[in-house]
N, C-alpha and C positions, 0 to 999 in steps of 0.2 A: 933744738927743735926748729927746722927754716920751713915750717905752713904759710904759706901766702898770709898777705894778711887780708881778712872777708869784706869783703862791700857790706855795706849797712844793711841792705836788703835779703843779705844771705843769712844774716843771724837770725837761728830759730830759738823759742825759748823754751826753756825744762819746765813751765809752769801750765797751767789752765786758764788761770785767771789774775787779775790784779784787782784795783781799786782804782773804779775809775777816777772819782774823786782826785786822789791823789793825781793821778797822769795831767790831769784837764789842768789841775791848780799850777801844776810842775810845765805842764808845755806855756800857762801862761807867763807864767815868770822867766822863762826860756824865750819867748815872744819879744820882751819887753829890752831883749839885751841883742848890743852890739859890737860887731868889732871885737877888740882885745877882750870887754868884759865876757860876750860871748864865748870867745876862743879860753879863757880861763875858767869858765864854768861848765865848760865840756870836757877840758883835761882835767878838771877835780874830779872825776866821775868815770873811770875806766871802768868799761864792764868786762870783769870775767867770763873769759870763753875756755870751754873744754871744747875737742875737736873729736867728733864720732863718724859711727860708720861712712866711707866716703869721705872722710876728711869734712860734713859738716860740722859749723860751728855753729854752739848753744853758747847762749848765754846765762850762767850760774846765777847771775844777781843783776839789781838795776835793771829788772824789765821796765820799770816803772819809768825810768831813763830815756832810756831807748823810747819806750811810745811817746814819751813825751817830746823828744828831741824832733819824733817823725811829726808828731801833730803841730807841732811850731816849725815845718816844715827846713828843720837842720836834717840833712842828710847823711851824717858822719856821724860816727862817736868812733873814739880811741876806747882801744882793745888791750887785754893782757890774758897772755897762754897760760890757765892753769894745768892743764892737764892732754893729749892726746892719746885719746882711746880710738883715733881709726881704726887700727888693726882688730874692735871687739867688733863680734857680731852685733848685731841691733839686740839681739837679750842681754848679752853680758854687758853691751853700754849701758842700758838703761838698770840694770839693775846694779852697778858699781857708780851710775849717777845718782841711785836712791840711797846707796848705803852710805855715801857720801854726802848727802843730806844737799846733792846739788839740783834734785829733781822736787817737783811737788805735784802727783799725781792726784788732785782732788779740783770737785768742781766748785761753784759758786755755793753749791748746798752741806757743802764737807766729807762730799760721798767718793771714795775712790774711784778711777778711769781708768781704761788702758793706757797705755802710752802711745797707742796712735792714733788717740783724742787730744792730743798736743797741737796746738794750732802752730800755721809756719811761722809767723810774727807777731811780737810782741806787740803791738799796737791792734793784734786780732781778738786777742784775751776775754775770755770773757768775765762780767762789773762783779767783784764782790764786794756789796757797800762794805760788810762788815773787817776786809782788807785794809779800806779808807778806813776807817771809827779807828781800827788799829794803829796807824798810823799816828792819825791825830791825836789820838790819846797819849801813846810815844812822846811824840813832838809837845805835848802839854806837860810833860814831865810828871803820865801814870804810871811809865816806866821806864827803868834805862836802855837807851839804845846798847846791842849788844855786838857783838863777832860772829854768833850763832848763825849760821844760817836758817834760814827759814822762821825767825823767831815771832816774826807781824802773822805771820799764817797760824801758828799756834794760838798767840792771843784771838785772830779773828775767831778761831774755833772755837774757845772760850768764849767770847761773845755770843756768838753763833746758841751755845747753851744755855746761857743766862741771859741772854737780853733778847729782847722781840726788834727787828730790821727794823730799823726808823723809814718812815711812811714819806719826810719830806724834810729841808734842812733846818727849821729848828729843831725836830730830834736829833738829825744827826747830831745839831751843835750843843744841844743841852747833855747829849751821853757825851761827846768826847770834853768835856770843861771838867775844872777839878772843881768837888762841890763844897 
């Protein structure tokens, strides 16, 4: 497959929304690096791109990355092709990106959208705290990181039904600690 390879600003993402939390923490810690460290903490971190109608490329994973990368104002990240679907029409992409489990058509409220409520860039996304709670909870070791994709968007759903949004960040931090 010889696809150019996309400028940072071409990458759109299969998602709705992230956690902000998560981005703001990740671009500050991206902020705080230079040089070699920086250039090493960028290649750990290839985001998955499938190439769709037009030859645009999405990004399957690591949107969280990517905005963070924009908001600590790096303007690259390294890329790898998993897939090119130019040749599908815009239905058949989007829906062999959901059967593929590369897309996440819902909003900050867990409600399904069309797919041309898809914002162009990842750093557009709209917050959903309970994305961050998922995460953090992850990273506190409530549960193991997986291969799965989309598996922090499941948990947040889960949240989402058993837990009331925390209001300000002591909730947040007293839900995501182990008790």
């Amino acid at each position: 497959m010889l696809l150019r390879a996309p400028a940072f600003n071409q990458i759109r993402p299969s998602q709705l929304t992230h956690g902000l939390r998560e981005v703001r923490e990740k671009a500050e810690a991206y902020a705080k690096l230079e040089g070699h460290e920086l250039e090493m903490a960028i290649a750990d971190k290839l985001v998955p791109i499938v190439y769709g109608p037009g030859e645009a490329p999405f990004a399957i994973d690591h949107h969280h990355v990517a905005a963070a990368l924009w908001r600590a104002h790096v303007k690259r990240v390294p890329v790898v092709v998993v897939k090119d679907l130019s040749a599908y029409s815009t239905n058949e992409f989007w829906l062999t990106m959901e059967n593929n489990r590369w897309a996440y058509p819902y909003n900050a409220l867990g409600k399904r959208v069309p797919f041309c409520e898809v914002r162009e860039f990842s750093w557009e996304l709209e917050d959903d705290p309970l994305r961050s709670l998922s995460a953090r909870v992850r990273d506190e070791g409530g549960y193991g990181k997986t291969s799965v994709p989309l598996e922090e968007f499941r948990w947040a759903d889960f949240f989402r039904q058993t837990l009331p949004l925390p209001k300000n960040d002591a909730e947040f931090d007293s839900r995501s600690r182990k008790q």
